[in-house]
C-alpha positions as MATLAB code, in Angstrom:
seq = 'XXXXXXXXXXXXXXXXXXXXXXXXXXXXXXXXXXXXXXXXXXXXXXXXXXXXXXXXXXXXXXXXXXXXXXXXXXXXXXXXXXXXXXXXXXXXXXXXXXXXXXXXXXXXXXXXXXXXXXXXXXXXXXXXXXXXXXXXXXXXXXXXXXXXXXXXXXXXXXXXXXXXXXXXXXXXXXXXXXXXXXXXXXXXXXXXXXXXXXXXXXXXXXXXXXXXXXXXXXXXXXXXXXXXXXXXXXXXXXXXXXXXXXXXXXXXXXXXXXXXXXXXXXXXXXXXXXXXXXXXXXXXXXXXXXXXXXXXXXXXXXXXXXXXXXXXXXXXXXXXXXXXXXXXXXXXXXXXXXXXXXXXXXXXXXXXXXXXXX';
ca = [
     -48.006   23.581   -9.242;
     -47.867   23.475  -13.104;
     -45.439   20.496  -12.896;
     -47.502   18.831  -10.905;
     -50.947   19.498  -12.736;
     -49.016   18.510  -15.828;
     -47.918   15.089  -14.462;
     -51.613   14.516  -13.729;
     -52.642   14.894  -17.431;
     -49.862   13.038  -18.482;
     -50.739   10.336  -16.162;
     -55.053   10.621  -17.443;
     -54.018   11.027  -21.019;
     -51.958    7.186  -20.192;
     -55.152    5.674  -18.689;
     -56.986    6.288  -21.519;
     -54.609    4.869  -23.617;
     -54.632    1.996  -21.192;
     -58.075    1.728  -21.786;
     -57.580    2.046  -25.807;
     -60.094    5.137  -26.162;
     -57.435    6.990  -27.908;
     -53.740    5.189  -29.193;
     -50.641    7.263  -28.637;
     -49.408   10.055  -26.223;
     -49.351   13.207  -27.885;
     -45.813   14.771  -28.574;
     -46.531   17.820  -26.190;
     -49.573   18.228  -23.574;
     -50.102   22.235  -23.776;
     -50.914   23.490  -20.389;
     -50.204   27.286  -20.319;
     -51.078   29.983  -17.665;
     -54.581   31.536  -18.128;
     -54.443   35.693  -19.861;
     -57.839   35.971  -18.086;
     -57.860   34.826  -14.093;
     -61.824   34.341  -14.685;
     -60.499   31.459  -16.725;
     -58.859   29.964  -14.079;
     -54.892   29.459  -13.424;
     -54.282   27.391  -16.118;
     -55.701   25.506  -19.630;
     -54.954   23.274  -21.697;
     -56.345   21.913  -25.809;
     -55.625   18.703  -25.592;
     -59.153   17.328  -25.796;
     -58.987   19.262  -29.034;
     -55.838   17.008  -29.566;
     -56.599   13.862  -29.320;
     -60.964   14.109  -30.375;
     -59.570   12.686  -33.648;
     -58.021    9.849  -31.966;
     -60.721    9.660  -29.687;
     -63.306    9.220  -32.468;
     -65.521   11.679  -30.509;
     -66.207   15.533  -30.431;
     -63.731   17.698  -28.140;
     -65.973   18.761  -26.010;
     -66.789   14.944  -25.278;
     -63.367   13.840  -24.850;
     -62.931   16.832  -22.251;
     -65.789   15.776  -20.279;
     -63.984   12.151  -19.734;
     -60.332   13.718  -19.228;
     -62.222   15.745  -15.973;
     -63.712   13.154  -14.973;
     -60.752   10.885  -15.069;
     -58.744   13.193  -13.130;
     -60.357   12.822   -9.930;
     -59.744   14.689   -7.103;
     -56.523   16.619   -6.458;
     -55.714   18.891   -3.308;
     -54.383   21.370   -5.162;
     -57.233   21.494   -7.821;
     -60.142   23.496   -6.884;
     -62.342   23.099  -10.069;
     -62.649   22.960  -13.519;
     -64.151   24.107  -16.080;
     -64.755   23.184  -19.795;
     -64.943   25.956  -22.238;
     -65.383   26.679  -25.703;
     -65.266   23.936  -28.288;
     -63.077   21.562  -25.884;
     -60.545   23.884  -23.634;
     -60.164   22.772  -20.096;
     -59.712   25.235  -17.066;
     -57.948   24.260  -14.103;
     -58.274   26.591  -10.627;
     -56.472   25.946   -8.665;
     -56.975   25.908   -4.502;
     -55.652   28.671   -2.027;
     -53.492   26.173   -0.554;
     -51.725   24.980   -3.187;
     -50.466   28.771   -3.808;
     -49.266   28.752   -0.104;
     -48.245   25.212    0.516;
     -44.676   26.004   -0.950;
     -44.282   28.506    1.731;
     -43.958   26.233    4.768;
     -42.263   23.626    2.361;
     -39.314   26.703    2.469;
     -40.214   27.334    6.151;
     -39.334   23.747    7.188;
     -36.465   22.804    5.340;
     -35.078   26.110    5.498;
     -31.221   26.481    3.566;
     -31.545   23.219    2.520;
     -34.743   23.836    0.439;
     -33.945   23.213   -3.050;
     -30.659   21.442   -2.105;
     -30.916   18.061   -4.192;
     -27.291   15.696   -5.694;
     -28.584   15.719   -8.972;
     -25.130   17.452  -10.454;
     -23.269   14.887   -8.229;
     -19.762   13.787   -9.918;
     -20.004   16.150  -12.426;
     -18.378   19.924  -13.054;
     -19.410   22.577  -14.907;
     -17.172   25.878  -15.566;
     -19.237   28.717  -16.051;
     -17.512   32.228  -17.540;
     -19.247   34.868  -17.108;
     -18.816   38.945  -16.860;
     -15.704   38.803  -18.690;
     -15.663   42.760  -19.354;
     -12.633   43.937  -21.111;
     -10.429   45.272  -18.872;
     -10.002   48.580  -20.436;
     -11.732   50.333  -17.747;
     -13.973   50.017  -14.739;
     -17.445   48.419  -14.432;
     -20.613   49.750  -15.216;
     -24.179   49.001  -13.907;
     -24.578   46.464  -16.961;
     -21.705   44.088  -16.299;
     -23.141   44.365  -12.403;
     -26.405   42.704  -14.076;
     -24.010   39.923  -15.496;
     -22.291   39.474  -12.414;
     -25.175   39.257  -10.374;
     -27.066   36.918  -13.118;
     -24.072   34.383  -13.248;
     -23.422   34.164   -9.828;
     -26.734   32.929   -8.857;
     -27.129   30.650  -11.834;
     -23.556   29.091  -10.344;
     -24.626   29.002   -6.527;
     -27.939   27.217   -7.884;
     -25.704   24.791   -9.879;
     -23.905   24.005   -6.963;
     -26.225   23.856   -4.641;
     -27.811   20.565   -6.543;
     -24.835   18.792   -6.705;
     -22.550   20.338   -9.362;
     -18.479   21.105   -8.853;
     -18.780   25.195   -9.788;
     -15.583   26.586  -11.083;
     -16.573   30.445  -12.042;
     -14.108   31.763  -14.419;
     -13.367   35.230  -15.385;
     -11.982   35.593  -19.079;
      -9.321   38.696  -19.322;
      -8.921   39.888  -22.683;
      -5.147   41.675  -22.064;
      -4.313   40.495  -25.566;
      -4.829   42.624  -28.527;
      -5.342   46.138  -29.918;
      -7.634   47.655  -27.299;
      -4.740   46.731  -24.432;
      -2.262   48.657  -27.077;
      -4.982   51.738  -27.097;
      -5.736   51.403  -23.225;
      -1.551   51.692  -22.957;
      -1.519   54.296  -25.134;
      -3.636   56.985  -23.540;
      -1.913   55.945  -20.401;
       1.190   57.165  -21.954;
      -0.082   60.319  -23.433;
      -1.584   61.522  -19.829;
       2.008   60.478  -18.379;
       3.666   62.590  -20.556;
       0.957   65.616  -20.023;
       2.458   65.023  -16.018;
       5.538   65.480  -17.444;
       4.738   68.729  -19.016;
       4.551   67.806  -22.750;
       1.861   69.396  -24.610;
       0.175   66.645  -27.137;
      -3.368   65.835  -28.436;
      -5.238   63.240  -27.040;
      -6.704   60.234  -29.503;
     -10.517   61.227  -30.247;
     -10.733   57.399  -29.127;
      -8.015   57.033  -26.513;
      -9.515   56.009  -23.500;
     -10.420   58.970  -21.137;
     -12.054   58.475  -18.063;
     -10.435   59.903  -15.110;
      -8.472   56.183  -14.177;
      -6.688   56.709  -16.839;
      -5.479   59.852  -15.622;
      -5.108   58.396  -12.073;
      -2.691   55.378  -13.400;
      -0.569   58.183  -14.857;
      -0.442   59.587  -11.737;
       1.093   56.384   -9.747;
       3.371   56.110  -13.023;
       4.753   59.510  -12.566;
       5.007   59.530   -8.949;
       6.819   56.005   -8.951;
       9.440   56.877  -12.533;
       8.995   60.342  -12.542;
       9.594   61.555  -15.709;
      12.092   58.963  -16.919;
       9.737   57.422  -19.777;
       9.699   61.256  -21.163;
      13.198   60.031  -22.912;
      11.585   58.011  -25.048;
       9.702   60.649  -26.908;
      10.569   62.478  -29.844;
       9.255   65.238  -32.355;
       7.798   62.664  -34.451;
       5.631   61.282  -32.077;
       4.492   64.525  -30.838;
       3.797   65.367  -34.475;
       1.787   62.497  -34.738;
      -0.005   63.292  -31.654;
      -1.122   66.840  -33.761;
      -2.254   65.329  -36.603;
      -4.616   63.595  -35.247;
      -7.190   65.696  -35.848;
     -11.076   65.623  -35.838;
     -12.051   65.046  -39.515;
      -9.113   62.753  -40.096;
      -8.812   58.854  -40.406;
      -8.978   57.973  -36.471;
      -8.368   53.880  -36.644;
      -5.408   54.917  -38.343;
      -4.254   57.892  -36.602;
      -4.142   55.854  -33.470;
      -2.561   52.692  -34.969;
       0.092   55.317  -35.910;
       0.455   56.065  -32.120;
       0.724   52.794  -31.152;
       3.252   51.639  -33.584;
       5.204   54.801  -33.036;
       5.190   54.273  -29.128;
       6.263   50.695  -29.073;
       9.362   51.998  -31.058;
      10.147   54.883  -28.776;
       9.012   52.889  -25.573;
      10.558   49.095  -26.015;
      10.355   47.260  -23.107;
       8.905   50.121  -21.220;
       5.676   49.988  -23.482;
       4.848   46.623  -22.015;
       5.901   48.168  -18.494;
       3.211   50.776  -18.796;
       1.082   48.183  -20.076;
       1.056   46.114  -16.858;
       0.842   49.052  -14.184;
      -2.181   49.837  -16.400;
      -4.064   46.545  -16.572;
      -3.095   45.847  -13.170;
      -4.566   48.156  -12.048;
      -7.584   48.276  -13.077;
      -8.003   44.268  -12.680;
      -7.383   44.791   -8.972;
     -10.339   47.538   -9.136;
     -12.335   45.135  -11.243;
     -11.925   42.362   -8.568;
     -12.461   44.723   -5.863;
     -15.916   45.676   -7.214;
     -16.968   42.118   -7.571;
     -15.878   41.496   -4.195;
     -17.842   44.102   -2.800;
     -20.925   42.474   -4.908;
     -20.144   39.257   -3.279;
     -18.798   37.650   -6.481;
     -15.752   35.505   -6.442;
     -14.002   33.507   -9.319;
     -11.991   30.279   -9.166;
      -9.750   31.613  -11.961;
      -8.932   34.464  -14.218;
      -8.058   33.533  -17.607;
      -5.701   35.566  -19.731;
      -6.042   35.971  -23.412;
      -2.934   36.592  -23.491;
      -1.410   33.250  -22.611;
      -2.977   31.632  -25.508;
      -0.644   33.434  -27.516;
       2.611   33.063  -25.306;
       1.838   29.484  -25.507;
       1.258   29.149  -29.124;
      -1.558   27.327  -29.187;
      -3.362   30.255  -30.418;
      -0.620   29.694  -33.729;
      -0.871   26.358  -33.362;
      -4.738   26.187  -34.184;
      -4.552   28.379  -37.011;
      -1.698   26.266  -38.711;
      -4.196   23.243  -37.955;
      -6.855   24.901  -39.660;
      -4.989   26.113  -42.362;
      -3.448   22.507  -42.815;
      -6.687   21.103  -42.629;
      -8.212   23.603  -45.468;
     -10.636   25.578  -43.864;
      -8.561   29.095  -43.791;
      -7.651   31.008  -46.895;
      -5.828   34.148  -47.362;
      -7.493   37.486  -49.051;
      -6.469   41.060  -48.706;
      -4.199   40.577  -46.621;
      -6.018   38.696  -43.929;
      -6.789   35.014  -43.154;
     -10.488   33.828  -42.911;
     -11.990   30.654  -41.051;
     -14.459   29.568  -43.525;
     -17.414   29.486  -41.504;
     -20.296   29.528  -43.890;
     -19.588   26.218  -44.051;
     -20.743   25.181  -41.348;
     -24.154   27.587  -41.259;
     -22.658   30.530  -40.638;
     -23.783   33.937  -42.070;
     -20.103   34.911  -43.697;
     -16.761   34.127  -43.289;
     -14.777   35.131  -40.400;
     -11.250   36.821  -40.059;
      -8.720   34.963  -38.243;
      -5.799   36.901  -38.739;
      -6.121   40.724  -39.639;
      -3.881   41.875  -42.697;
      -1.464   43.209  -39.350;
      -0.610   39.907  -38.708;
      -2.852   40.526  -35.482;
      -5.106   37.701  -34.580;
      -8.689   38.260  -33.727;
     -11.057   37.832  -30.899;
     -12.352   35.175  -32.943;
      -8.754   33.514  -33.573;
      -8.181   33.523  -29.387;
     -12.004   31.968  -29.101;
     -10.966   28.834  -30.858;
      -7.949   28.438  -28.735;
      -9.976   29.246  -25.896;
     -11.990   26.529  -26.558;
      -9.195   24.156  -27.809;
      -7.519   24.995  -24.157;
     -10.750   23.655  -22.654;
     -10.823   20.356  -24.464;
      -6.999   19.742  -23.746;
      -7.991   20.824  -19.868;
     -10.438   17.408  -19.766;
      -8.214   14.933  -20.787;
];
C-alpha cells in the first residue's frame, strides 16, 4: 500500500505543478509509517515542503494536496495535523486485498521477467572449511537462498556459488591437528596446539586415517617434532609454536602432508554439503581458493600490481596501497612468509570473475 499511496502524491504534487501553484517536484516525497496508530498508517511533510514554493502557509497547501487527492479505495481518511503534516488511514480492505491477490495467482504470485536475459552469481555462506557448521552460517544459508530463489523467480539466471577457502595457513593448522590425533591412534604421546583445531571431527578423520594406513604415516615422525610438540606450552608464543609444527610436519610428511590434507577437507566438505542439503540449499559451483594459486593468476595479479606501482615491500611483506583509493590503511598482500593473503586471493577472485564474462 505505501507504493501505491506514494504514487498518488507523486501524481497530486505533478498536478499542481501542472497547474503552476508550486514549480518543481521535490527531490524526495517523505511518506513514513505512523509511531502512533491514532495518527493513522502513514504521514507525510511535504506541505511543509513545498509552502515556500507554494507562496502559502503549510497548513494551506495541505488542505489543497487532500483535496486534490480525491478518492482512493484504499484510503479511508485523512487528517491534517500540526503545522502542515498529513495523515493517511488507510481502509480494512486495502490491508486484506493482498491476501486473495496471493490466493488467486497462487505460485505464480510475485513471478514477474524483469531479470530476463540477465545473470547474477550470488556467493554466499562460504564458511571456511575448517570444521562443521554452526547455527550462524545456517542464518546465511537460509538468508541467501531465498534472496536467490526471489532473484530467479523474476526473471534472473541464479548461479549460487560456494567459495572454499582450502588455500592457506588455517588448511595447514586444520592438517595439522589431524596429524597430531593420528599419531595419538598410533600410540605417540604429544601435546596438542592450544589452537589446533579440536572438536571431535577432527578426532573422527583420524580415525578413517588410521583405520585406512594404519600406522604407516607414524614413520615420518621424529624426536624433533615430538619435542616441538612439548614445547608448546601455555605461556609461550602460540602463532609461532604452531607455525613450527607446520613447517616441521611438511618436512617429515612430504607428499603425505598434502594426503592428510585432502582426507581432511574432504571430509568435512562432504559434511558441509550434506548439511546444506538437508536445509534445502544447493550450489551451482564450489569455488576453490586454491586454484587461484595453481593457476597463477593469483601471482600473476600481484606482479600486475607491483608493475603497475601500487605494491611496495616493508618488513618483509608486500602491501596493496589501498589508502589510495579511500581506504583506512594499507593492506598486506604477501606476508613476510612469502604466503599470500585472503586479501591477495580476493583480487584474483575477482580478476577470475571479470575474465569469466568475456
Amino acid at each position: 500500500m505505501k507504493e501505491q499511496l506514494q504514487d498518488l502524491l507523486n501524481k497530486c504534487i505533478q498536478d499542481l505543478i501542472n497547474k503552476g501553484l508550486i514549480s518543481e517536484m521535490p527531490l524526495k516525497v517523505r511518506l513514513d509509517h505512523t509511531k502512533d496508530k491514532s495518527h493513522g498508517d502513514f504521514a507525510t511533510n511535504v506541505a511543509l515542503l513545498l509552502a515556500k514554493q507554494a507562496k502559502t502557509s503549510p497548513l494551506e497547501l495541505a488542505k489543497i494536496i487532500v483535496n486534490q487527492l480525491g478518492e482512493a479505495k484504499f484510503i479511508k481518511k485523512t487528517e491534517i495535523a500540526g503545522p502542515g503534516f498529513i495523515n493517511f488511514f488507510l481502509s480494512d480492505e486495502s490491508s486484506t486485498s493482498i491476501v486473495n491477490e496471493i490466493i488467486e495467482l497462487g505460485e505464480m504470485y510475485g513471478k514477474s521477467e524483469i531479470g530476463k536475459g540477465q545473470s547474477i552469481l550470488l556467493e554466499y555462506v562460504s564458511a571456511n572449511p575448517t570444521g562443521p557448521l554452526h547455527v550462524g552460517h545456517g542464518r546465511g544459508a537460509a538468508y541467501g537462498a531465498t534472496v536467490s530463489n526471489l532473484l530467479r523467480n523474476i526473471g534472473y539466471k541464479v548461479d549460487n556459488e560456494y567459495y572454499v577457502n582450502d588455500a592457506g595457513r588455517q588448511m595447514d593448522i586444520l592438517t595439522v591437528s589431524i596429524f597430531l590425533r593420528y599419531l595419538a591412534l598410533c600410540g605417540e604421546t604429544v601435546r596438542f596446539p592450544d589452537n589446533g583445531y579440536q572438536g571431535q571431527y577432527i578426532n573422527d578423520i583420524a580415525v578413517g586415517i588410521f583405520d585406512k594406513s594404519g600406522d604407516s604415516f607414524k614413520k615420518s615422525t621424529d624426536i624433533v617434532f615430538k619435542n616441538i610438540c612439548k614445547d608448546g606450552l601455555e605461556g609461550g608464543d602460540k602463532e609461532s609454536h604452531i607455525d613450527e609444527l607446520i613447517a616441521k610436519a611438511k618436512d617429515l610428511l612430504g607428499g603425505n602432508f598434502q594426503s592428510i590434507f585432502r582426507v581432511g577437507i574432504e571430509s568435512i566438505l562432504s559434511g558441509i554439503k550434506d548439511d546444506l542439503a538437508d536445509f534445502g540449499v544447493h550450489f551451482e559451483k564450489w569455488f576453490s581458493e586454491q586454484s587461484l594459486i595453481d593457476s597463477g593468476l593469483s601471482k600473476s595479479c600481484i606482479t600486475r600490481l607491483k608493475d603497475s606501482g601500487h605494491i611496495y615491500k616493508k618488513d618483509g611483506a608486500l602491501w596493496f596501497e589501498t589508502s589510495s583509493y579511500g581506504d583506512e590503511k594499507d593492506r598486506v598482500v604477501v606476508r613476510d612468509n612469502g604466503n599470500h593473503t585472503y586479501f591477495a586471493s580476493d583480487i584474483a577472485y575477482h580478476l577470475e570473475k571479470i575474465r569469466s564474462r568475456l
